[in-house]
DRENMI-437009 format. One record per residue (C-alpha): residue in one letter; x, y, z. Coordinates in pm, whole numbers, plus 32768, in hexadecimal, padded with zeros to 4 digits. Layout:
N
AXYZ;...
***
This chain:
230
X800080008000;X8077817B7FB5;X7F6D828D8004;X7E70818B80A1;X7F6881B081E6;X7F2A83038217;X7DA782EE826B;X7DEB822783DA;X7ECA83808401;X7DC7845683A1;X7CBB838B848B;X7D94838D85B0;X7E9584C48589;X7DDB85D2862C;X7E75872E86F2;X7F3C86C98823;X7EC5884588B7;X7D5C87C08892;X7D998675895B;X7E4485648861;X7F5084F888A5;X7FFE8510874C;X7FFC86458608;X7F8385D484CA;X80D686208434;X817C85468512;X8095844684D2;X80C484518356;X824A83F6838B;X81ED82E58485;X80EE821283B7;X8211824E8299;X833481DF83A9;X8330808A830E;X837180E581CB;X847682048222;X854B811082CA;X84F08067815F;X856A817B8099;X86A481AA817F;X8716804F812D;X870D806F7FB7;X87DB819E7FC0;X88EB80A98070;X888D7F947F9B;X87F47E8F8082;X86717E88800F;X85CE7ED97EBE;X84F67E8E7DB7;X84EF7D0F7CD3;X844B7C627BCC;X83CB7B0F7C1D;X82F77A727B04;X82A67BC27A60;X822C7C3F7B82;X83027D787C46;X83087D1A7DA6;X83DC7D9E7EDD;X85217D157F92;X84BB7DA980E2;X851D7CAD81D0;X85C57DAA82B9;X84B77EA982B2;X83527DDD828D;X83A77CC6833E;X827B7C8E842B;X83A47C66852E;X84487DB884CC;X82D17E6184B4;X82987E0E85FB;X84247E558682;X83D47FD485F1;X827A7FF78660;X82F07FD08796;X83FA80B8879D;X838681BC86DC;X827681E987F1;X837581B88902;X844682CF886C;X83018394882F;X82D2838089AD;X840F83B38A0F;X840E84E78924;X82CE858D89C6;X82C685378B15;X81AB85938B61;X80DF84D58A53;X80D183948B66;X807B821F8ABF;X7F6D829489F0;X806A835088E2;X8132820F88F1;X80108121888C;X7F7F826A8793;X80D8824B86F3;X811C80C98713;X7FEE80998685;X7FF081848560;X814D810184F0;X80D57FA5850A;X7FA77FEA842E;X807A7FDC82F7;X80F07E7A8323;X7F817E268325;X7F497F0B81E6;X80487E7B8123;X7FE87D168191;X7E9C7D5E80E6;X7F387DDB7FAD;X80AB7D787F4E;X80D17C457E88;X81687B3F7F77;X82C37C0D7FDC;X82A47C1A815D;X832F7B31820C;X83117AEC8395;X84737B1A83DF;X85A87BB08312;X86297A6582A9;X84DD79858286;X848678EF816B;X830E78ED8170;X82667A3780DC;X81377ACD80F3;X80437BB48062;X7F067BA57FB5;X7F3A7C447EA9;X7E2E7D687E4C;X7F0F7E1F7D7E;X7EF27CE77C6E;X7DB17DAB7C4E;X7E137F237C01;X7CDF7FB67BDD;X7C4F7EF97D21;X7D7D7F5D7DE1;X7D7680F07D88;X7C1481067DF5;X7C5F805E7F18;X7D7A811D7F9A;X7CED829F7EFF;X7B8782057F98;X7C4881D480D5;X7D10833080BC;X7BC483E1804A;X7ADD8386818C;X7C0783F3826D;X7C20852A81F8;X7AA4856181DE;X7ABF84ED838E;X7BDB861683CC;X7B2B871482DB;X79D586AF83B6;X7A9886EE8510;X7B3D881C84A2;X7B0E89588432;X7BF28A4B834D;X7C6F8BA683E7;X7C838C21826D;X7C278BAA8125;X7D408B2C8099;X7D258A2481A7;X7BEA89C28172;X7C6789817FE1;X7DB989058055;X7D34879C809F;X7C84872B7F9B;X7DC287B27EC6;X7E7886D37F9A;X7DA585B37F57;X7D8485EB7DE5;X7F0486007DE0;X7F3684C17EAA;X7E4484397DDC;X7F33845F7C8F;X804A83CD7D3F;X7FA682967DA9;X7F3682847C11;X808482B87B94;X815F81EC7CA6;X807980DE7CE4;X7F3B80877BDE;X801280F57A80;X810080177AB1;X7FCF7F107B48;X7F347F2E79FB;X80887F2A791C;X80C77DDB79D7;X7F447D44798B;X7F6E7DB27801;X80E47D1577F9;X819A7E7F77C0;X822E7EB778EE;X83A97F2678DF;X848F7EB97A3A;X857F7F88799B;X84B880C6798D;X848280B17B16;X853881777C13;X866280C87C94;X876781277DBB;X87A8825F7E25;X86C883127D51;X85BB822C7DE7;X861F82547F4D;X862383F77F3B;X84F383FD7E55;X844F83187F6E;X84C683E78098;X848085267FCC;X831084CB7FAA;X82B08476811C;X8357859A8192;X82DD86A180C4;X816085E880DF;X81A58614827A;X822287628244;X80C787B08178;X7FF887268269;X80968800834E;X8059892682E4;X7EFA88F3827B;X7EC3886F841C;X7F3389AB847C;X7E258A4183E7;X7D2289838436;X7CA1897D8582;X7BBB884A8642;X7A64889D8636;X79E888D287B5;X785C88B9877A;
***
């Protein structure tokens, strides 16, 4: 999954000043802490992308592991707690949680690529993306009702923020297209070119690029919007 992992942030990231425990920012980079660690390991050449029977599939075995999901659910809200202080166990569980979501995600949509421990060699996945169209609707349809829950509890101080998140969405939206369903439906039709995919370092700062600049977005759209009180 891609944009699909951003809706459990969007459900459960909510003001810290207004009594959660977390900022929608923050959660954006921590249901994506999975796949930065991912993107991090390309650039030194330990995971990527592969071809097996046609299909492009993932070597992830340090990252998306169910082991390693768990290992960096765990500390990711450990470090979250240790970082605010005063946030108590409920950040840790908010943020444990929210990083964990995207091992369940993918399960639901990688071909089988995720193994249960770096080293295992038994994969799983059930494979949605083998039907593009199925899998974009999905994961937008997923994105889409989060964002309609966060514009419902919130309301914009000016009106470029009340434009700013469907902009957002429409934007993510293209993304998934291109990164995710294209190539979906150049596999289906036999046309799809492993050689025209991003490899390496470009992949790895593209990657990290992306999530960042999609937290930084997010961030300064929540900062002006405010929860609704009534």
């Amino acid at each position: 999954m891609f944009m699909g992992h951003y809706a459990p942030a969007i459900w459960l990231g909510r003001d810290e000043k207004n009594g959660a425990p977390i900022k929608l920012w923050q959660a954006f980079l921590a249901v994506q802490m999975i796949d930065i660690v991912f993107f991090v390991l390309v650039g030194f050449g330990f995971e990527g992308t592969l071809i097996s029977n046609g299909d492009p599939i993932f070597n992830i075995p340090w990252s998306h592991s169910l082991f390693s999901s768990l290992l960096l659910s765990g500390l990711a809200g450990l470090g979250f707690k240790l970082w605010k202080k005063l946030s108590g166990w409920r950040a840790f569980w908010v943020v444990s949680g929210l990083v964990f979501s995207h091992w369940i995600l993918d399960f639901i949509v990688h071909r089988p690529d995720l193994p249960l421990f770096p080293g295992a060699d038994e994969v799983y996945g059930l494979g949605v993306w083998n039907f593009p169209w199925l899998a974009y609707f999905l994961e937008v349809g997923l994105l889409f009702f989060g964002f309609v829950y966060w514009v419902s509890h919130t309301k914009p101080l000016q009106l470029q923020y009340r434009i700013a998140p469907w902009v957002l969405f429409v934007l993510m939206g293209g993304i998934q297209f291109m990164i995710v369903t294209m190539p979906g439906l150049q596999v289906q039709n036999g046309t799809f070119d492993p050689t025209s995919q991003p490899q390496g370092v470009f992949l790895s700062v593209s990657g990290l690029m992306t999530f960042f600049a999609l937290a930084g977005t997010i961030g300064w759209i929540e900062a002006g919007r405010v929860l609704k009180t009534d």
